[in-house]
N, C-alpha and C positions, 0 to 999 in steps of 0.2 A: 123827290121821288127816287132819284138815282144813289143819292147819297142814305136812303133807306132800305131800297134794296140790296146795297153794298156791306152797311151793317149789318141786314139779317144773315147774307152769307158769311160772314167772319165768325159772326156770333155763332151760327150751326156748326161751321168748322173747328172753333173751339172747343165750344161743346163734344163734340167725336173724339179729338184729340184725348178730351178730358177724359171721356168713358172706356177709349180704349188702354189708358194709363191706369185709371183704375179698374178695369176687367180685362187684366191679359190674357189670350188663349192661345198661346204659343205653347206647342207639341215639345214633350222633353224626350230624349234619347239618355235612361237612366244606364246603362251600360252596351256597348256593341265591339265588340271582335270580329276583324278579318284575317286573322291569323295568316301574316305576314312576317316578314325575317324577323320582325324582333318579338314576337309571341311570348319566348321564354322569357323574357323578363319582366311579361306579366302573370303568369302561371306557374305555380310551383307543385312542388308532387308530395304525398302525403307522407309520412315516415313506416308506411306498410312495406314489408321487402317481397323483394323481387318481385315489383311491378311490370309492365309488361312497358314495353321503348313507342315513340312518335318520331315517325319524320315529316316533315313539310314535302308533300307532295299531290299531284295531280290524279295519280291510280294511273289504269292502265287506259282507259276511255275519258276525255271531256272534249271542253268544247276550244277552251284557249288556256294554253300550256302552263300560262305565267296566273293566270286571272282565276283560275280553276281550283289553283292549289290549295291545299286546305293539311290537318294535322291527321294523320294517318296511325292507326294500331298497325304491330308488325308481327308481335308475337304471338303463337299460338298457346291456348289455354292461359288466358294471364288475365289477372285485374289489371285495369286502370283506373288512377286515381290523380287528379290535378284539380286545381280549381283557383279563380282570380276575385280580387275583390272591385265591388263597385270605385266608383270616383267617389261618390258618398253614398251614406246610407240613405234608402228608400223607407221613410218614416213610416210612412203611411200611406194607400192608397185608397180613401176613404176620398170618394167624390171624383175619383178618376178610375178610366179605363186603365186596366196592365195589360199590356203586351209581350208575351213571350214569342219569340221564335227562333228557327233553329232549321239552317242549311247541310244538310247532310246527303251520304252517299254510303250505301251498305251494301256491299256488293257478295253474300253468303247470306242464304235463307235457312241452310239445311241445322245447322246448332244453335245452340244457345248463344245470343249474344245481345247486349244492349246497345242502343243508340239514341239515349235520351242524355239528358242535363236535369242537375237540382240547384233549385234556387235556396241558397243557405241564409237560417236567421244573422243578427248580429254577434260579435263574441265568439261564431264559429272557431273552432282549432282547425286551422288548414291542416295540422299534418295529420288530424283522424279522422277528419270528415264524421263526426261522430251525431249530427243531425241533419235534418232541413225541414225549410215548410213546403215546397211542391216540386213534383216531380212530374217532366213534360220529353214526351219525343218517344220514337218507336221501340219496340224490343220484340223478341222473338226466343222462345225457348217449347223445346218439344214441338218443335215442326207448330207453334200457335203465334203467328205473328199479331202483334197488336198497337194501338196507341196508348200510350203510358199518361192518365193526369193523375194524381194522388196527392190525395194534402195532407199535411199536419195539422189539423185543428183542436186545438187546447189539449194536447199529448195522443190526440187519436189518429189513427192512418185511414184515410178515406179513399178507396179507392173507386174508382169511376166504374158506374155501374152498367153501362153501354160499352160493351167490347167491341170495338172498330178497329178492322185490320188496318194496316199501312200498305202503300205500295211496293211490289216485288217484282221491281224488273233492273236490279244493278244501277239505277240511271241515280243523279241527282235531285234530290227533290225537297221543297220548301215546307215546313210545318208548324203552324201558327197557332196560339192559343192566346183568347181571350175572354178577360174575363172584366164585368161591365157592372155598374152602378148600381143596372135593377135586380142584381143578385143571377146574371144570367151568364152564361159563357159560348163563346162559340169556338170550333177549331176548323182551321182553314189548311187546307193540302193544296199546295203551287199554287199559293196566291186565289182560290175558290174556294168560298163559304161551304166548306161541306157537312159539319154537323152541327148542333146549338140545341140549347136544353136549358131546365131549370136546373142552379146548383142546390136548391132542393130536393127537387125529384131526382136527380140523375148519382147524388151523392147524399151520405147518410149523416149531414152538418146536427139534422136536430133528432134528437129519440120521440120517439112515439108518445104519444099523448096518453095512450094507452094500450098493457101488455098482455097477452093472454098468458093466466096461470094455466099449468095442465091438471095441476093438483086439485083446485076446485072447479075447475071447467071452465070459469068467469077472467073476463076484459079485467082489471084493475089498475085504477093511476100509476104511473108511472112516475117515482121519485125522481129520476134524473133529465125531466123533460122541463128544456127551458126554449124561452122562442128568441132568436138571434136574428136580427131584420136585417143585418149587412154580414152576413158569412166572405162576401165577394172580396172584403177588407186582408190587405196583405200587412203584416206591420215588422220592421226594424230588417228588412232585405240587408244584406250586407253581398255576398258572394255569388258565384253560379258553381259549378263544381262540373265534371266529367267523373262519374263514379261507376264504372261497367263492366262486365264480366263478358270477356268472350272465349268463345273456341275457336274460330276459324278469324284470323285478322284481317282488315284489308277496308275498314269502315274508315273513311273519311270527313273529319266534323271542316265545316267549310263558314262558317258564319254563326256568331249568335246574337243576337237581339234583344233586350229589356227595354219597352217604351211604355208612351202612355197614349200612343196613337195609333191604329190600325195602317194609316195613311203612311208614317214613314216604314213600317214595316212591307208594304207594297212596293217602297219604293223603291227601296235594299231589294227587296225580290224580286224585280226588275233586272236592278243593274247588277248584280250578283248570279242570278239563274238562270232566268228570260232569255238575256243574251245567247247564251251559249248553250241554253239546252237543246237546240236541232242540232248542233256539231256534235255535241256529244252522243245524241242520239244515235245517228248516222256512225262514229267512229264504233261504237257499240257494235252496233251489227255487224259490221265489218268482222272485228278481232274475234267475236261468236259467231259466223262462220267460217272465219278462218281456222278457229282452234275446230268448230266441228268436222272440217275435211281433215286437218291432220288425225285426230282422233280415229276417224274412220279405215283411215289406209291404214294405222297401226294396229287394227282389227278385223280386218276383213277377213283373216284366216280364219276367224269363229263363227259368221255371219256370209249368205248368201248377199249381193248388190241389192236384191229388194229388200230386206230386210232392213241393211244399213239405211235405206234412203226413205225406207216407207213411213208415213206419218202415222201407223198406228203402233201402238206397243208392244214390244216384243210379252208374249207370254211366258212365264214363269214358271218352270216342274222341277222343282231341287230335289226332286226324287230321283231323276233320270240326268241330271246335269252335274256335271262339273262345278266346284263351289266356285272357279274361274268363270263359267261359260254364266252362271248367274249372276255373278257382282258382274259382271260386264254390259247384260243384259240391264239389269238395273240402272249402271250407268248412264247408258245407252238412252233409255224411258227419259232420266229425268234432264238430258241434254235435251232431248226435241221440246219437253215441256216449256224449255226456257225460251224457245224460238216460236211457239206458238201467239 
């Protein structure tokens, strides 16, 4: 009986061995940057001139000096343009989740400026960046802050039809996108499931089944309508690129991420954000009210003490005012906005 029992356990054990050999589920990390002292020798810059410079730095708020540090814009009004290639190409993602994400810090609301990443096909030319297939992460142009997903599908640009602003308070923040097997997607802000949708309904993969003419009044087929049951399919990934236009500099990319697991992108956002975002928090409000007292005394000759200090906003007559005593006034508004 002993010598039976002993067999059926080896036997089960084998057998596990067997199944897990032949069904591996181990999580792959197709591409991840911490942008670290030797960054530039995986990122190179396009051959567009007078791109705008990166330094490896913290900015002026985090949380730890050294662990914070991330690739910084300097210049005002300048493209940037770099981009690195995968370890290998990403064939296909047909039967797996993708994972995008993307650690950043944007610390200018008021201009134009992006803070997204594009994921380039294969055969891309690094130095035109002259394509991609999706494009993920926030941007902000005309005072309209938003999240950015856009795809390339079969030469058409799809742009997401849900406009979801991004967070706007200078601080560091984590932004995830994923996109899953049942044709579904979600995006996650600091590591929390915050939106999710159909990539049918929410983007414009397939054409109408049927169009309305104006000319005869009547619905009629639509020639270019075919049905695509895995739109969610990425295929021949090769690069990531930094391709952005800003005006005001000072955006910090801190991490980026290509998986095919929700799980390690959690866990990078852990040890990468988590950590340190109460220290930076905290240094934050310090350095915004320090700069709003200095600001104050070098104003006060315009402004009574209640005014300076009062939480409602100065009113506006550029009929009666100084074009000084208004751009100051304005000033003024949209500092306390930021400490609200």
């Amino acid at each position: 009986m002993n010598n039976f029992n002993s067999f059926n356990f080896f036997s089960i054990l084998n057998l596990i061995l067997i199944l897990i050999l032949l069904f591996p589920s181990f999580s792959k990390i197709y591409f991840e940057e911490e942008f670290d002292k030797t960054w530039k020798e995986r990122w190179i810059s396009s051959n567009k001139t007078n791109l705008g410079r990166w330094i490896r730095s913290a900015g002026d708020w985090f949380g730890d000096p050294e662990k914070d540090k991330g690739i910084k814009t300097i210049d005002k009004e300048h493209f940037y343009q770099i981009s690195a290639k995968f370890p290998e190409i990403i064939e296909s993602t047909k039967n797996t989740t993708l994972v995008i994400q993307l650690i950043i810090q944007i610390s200018d609301f008021s201009n134009c400026g992006g803070g997204y990443i594009k994921i380039l096909p294969k055969g891309t030319n690094q130095k035109t960046l002259d394509k991609y297939s999706l494009i993920f992460g926030p941007d902000i142009c005309e005072g309209d802050p938003k999240i950015l997903i856009t795809f390339n599908y079969n030469g058409k640009i799809l742009a997401w039809k849900k406009i979801k602003p991004f967070l706007q308070n200078q601080l560091t923040h984590v932004y995830t996108l994923v996109l899953k097997p049942n044709n579904r997607y979600e995006v996650w802000i600091d590591l929390v499931k915050t939106y999710q949708g159909s990539l049918y309904e929410d983007f414009d993969f397939i054409e109408p089944k049927q169009i309305y003419n104006p000319k005869t009044r009547k619905y009629e087929q639509n020639q270019n309508y075919k049905w695509d049951p895995e739109v969610y399919i990425q295929k021949n990934l090769e690069f990531v690129a930094i391709d952005i236009w800003q005006v005001e500099p000072g955006t910090i990319y801190k991490s980026i991420l290509i998986a095919d697991d929700i799980e390690d992108a959690k866990k990078i956002g852990e040890e990468r954000w988590r950590k340190t975002k109460y220290a930076e928090e905290s240094m934050n409000e310090r350095i915004r009210k320090d700069r709003y007292e200095v600001w104050v005394k070098e104003h006060d000759f315009l402004f009574g003490v209640e005014d300076l200090y009062s939480k409602t906003d100065l009113e506006i007559d550029s009929d009666t005012e100084t074009e000084i005593e208004t751009e100051t006034k304005l000033k003024l508004n949209q500092m306390r906005k930021n400490f609200k």
